[in-house]
C-alpha positions in Angstrom: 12.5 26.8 -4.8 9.2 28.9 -4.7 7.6 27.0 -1.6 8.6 29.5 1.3 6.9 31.9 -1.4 4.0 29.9 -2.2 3.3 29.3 2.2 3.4 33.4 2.1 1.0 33.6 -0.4 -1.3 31.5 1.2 -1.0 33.3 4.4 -1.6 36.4 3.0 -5.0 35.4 1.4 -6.0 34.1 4.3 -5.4 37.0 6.2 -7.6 38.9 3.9 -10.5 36.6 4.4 -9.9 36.8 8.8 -8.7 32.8 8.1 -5.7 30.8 9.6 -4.3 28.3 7.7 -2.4 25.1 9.5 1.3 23.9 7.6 -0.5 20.3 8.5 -2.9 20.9 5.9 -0.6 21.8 3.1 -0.3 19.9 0.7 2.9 20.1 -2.1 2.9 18.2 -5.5 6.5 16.7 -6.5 7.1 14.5 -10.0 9.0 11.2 -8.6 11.1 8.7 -10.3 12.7 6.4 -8.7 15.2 3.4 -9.4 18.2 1.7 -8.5 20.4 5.2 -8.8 19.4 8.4 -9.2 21.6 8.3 -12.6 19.2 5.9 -14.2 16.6 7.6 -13.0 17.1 11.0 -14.8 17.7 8.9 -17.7 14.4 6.7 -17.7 12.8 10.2 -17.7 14.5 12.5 -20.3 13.0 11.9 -23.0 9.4 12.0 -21.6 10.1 15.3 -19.8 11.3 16.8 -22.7 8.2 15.7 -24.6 6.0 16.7 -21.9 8.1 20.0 -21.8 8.2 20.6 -25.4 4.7 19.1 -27.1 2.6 20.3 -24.2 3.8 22.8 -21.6 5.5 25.1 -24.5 3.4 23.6 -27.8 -0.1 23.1 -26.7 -0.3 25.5 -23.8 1.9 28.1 -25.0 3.5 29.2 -21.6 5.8 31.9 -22.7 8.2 32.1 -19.7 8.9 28.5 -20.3 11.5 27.1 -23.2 11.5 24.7 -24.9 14.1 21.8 -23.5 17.1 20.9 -26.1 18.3 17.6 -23.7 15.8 16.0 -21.7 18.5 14.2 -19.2 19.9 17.3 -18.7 16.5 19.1 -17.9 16.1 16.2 -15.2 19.4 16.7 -13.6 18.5 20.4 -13.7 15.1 19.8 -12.1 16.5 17.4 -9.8 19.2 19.9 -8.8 16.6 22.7 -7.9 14.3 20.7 -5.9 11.6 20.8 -8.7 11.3 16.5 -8.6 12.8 13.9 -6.9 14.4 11.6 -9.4 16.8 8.7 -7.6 16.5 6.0 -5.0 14.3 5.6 -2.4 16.8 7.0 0.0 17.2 10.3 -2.2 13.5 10.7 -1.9 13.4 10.2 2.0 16.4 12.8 2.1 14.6 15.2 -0.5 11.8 15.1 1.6 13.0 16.2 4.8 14.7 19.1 3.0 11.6 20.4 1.4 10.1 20.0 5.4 13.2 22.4 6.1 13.1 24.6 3.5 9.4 25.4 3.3 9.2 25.7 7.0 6.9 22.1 6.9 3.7 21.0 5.1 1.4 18.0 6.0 1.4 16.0 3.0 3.3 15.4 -0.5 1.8 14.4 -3.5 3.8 12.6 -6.5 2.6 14.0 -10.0 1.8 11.2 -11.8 3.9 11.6 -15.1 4.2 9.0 -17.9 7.6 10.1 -18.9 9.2 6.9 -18.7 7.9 3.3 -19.3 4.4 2.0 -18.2 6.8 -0.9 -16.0 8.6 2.1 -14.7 6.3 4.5 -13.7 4.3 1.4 -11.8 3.7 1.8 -8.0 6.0 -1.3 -7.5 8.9 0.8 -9.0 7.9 4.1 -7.9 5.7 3.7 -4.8 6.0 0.3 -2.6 10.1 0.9 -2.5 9.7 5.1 -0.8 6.9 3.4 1.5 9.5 0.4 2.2 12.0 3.0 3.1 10.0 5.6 4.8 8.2 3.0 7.0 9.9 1.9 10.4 10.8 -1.8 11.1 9.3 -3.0 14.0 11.7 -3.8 16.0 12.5 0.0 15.7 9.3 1.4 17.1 9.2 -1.3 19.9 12.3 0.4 20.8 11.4 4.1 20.2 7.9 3.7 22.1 10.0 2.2 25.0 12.1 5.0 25.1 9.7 7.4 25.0 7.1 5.5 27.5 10.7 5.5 29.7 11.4 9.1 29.2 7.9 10.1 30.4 6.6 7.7 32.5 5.7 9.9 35.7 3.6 12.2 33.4 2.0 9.4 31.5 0.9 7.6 34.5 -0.6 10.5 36.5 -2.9 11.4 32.7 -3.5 7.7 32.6 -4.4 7.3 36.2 -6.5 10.9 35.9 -8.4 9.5 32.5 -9.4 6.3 34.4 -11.1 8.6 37.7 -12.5 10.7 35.2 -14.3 8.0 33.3 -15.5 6.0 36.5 -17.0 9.6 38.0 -19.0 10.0 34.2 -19.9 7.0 34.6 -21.7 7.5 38.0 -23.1 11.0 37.1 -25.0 9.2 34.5 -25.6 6.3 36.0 -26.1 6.6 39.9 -25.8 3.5 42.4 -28.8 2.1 43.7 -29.2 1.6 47.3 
């Protein structure tokens, strides 16, 4: 997996220029496909991703480090495998994600290459897209519960900002605005 590599690269240019550059502005690019097992998935793609592979990336581009792929399922699993797309359910994506968080070191955003490699109906956001934002997004009665515990945890230092904010605003507010007598 090149992203530590690519993060180093990144930091090293910036260095060159006198810049910083923020992990919470990174932004990766993954090929998703997702469906009811990660099995099916790899298979809805193989033959697009070898035709992507072998009519473009080796044929019309000519990239000579690249080969030509003889099996496209096995090209998936292969890809899938290395971390170079996320091919399965919705939970395999969740759990691929927080790896590539691990392994890079973090990154603000991921990006899904839009491939056609399988079917218009299955590369649709409802296949793809509304099931990993299903997943990904908390149900409500969960972040009721994890606000509460954090309110809980740090209520003391919470309170004192809250009460401080509150004084702050009201003496603004009379700089700007003095009483009349």
């Amino acid at each position: 997996m090149a992203l530590p590599t690519q993060w180093n690269f990144g930091e090293t240019s910036a260095k060159e220029f006198g810049q910083t550059i923020d992990r919470a502005n990174w932004r990766i690019v993954m090929p998703f496909h997702l469906a009811e097992s990660r099995e099916q998935a790899m298979r809805e793609v193989a033959a697009g991703l070898q035709k992507w592979q072998n009519e473009y990336i080796v044929g019309i581009l000519g990239t000579p480090q690249r080969p030509t792929f003889p099996d496209g399922y096995e090209a998936a699993k292969r890809m899938s495998d290395y971390g170079g797309a996320i091919f399965g359910t919705p939970e395999d994506a969740l759990e691929r994600i927080a790896r590539l968080q691990k392994l890079s070191g973090g990154f603000g955003t991921i990006l899904s290459f839009a491939h056609d490699w399988a079917t218009r109906r299955k590369c649709s956001a409802a296949t793809n897209y509304y099931p990993l934002r299903n997943a990904a997004m908390p149900r409500p009665d969960q972040t009721i519960e994890a606000s509460a515990a954090r309110v809980t945890a740090n209520k003391k230092e919470l309170m004192e900002k809250a009460g401080g904010a509150i004084l702050k605003a009201i003496r603004d507010y009379n700089a700007v605005h003095p009483r009349q007598k």
